[in-house]
C-alpha positions as a Python dict, from the first residue, in 0.01 Angstrom:
ca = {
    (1, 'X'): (0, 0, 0),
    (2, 'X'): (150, 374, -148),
    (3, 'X'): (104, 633, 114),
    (4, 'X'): (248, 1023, 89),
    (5, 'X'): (401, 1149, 403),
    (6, 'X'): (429, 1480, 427),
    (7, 'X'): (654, 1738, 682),
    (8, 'X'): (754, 2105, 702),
    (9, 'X'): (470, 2260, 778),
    (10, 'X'): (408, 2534, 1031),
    (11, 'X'): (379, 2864, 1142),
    (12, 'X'): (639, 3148, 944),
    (13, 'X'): (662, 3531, 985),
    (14, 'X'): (597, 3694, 634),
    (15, 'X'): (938, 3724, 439),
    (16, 'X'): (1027, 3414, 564),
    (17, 'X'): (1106, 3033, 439),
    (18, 'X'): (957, 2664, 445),
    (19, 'X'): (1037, 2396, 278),
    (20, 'X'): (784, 2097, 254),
    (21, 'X'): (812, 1728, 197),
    (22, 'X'): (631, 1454, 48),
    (23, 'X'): (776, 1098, 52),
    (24, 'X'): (624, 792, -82),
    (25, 'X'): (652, 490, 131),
    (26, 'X'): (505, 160, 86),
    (27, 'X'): (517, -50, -289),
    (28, 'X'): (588, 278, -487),
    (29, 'X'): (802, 219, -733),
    (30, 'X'): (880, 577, -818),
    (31, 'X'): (708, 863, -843),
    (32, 'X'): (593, 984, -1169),
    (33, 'X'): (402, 1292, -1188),
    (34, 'X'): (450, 1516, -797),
    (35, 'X'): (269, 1787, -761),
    (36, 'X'): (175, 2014, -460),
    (37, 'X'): (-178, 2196, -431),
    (38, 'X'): (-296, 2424, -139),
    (39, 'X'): (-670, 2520, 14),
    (40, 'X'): (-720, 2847, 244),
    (41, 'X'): (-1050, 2838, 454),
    (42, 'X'): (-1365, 2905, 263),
    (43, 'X'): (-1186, 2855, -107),
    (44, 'X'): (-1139, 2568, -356),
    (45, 'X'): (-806, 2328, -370),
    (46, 'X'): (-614, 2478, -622),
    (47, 'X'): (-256, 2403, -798),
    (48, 'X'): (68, 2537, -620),
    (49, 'X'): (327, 2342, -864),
    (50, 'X'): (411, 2019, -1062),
    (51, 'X'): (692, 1872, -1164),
    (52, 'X'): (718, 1576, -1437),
    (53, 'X'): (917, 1287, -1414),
    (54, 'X'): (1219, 1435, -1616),
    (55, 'X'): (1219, 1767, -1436),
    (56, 'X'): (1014, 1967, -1596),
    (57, 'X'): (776, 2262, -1392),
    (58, 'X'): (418, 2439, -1345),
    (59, 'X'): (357, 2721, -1121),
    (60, 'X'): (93, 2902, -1005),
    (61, 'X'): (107, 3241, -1121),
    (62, 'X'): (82, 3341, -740),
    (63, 'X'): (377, 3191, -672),
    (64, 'X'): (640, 3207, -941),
    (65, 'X'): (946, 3315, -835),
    (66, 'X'): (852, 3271, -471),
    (67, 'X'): (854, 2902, -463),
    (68, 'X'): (1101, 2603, -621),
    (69, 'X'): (920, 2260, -681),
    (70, 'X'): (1224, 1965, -679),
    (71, 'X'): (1296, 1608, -628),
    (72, 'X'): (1485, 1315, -505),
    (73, 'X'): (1397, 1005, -723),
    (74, 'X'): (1591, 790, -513),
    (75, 'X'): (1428, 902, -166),
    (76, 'X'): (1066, 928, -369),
    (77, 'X'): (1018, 1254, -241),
    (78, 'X'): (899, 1619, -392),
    (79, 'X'): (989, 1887, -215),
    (80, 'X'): (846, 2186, -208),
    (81, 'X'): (1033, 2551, -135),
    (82, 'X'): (855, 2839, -19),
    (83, 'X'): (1017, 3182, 18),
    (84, 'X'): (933, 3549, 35),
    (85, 'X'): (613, 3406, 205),
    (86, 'X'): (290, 3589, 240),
    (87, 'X'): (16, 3585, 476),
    (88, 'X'): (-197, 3489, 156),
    (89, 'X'): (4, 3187, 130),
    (90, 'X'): (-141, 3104, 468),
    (91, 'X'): (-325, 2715, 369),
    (92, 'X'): (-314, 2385, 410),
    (93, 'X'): (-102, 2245, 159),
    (94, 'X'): (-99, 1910, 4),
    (95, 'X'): (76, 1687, -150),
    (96, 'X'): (-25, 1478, -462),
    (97, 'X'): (180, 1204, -696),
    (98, 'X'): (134, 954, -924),
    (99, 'X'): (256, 632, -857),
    (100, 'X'): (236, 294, -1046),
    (101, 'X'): (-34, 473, -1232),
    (102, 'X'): (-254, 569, -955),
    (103, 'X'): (-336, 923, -784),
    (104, 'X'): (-264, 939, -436),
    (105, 'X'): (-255, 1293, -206),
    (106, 'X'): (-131, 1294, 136),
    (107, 'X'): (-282, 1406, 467),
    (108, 'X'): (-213, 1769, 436),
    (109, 'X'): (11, 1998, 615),
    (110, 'X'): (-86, 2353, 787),
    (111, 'X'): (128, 2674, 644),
    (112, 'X'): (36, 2970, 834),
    (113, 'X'): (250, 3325, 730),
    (114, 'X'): (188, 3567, 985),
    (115, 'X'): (345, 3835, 1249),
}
């Protein structure tokens, strides 16, 4: 069974830095498609970034040049780098991959930006 653990969550000052993770544990092969997404009370989940097997990336316009999606195909794990943070960023932020050609998202992980 493929499960997404996710860490680095928690509570930043605006201006500052987190940096999320998401590793796949269980019979996961490797992780294909990683992706994170975010949802701030009283909106819609929407798409923070992506990142293909080969590298390749796909921000949200909200967050380009704020925040660096990356991997480690050897650990399975995404990572996900948040800088210059806002209290707009504020969320809960989770992660989602494909893996032996199934979806799977993890448990979600509180970012709260604020003084």
């Amino acid at each position: 069974q493929v499960q997404l653990v996710e860490s680095g969550g928690g509570l930043v000052q605006p201006g500052g830095s987190l940096r999320l993770s998401c590793a796949a544990s269980g019979n996961a092969f490797s992780i294909d498609v990683g992706g994170w997404y975010r949802q701030a009370p009283g909106e819609q989940r929407k798409l923070v970034a992506l990142i293909t097997p080969y590298g390749g990336t796909n921000y949200a316009d909200s967050v380009k040049g704020r925040f660096t999606i990356s991997r480690d195909n050897t650990r399975k794990t995404v990572f996900l780098q948040m800088d210059s943070l806002k209290p707009e960023d504020t969320a809960v932020y989770s992660c989602y991959a494909i893996l032996n050609k199934d979806a799977y998202w993890g448990q979600g992980t509180q970012v709260t930006v604020s003084s």
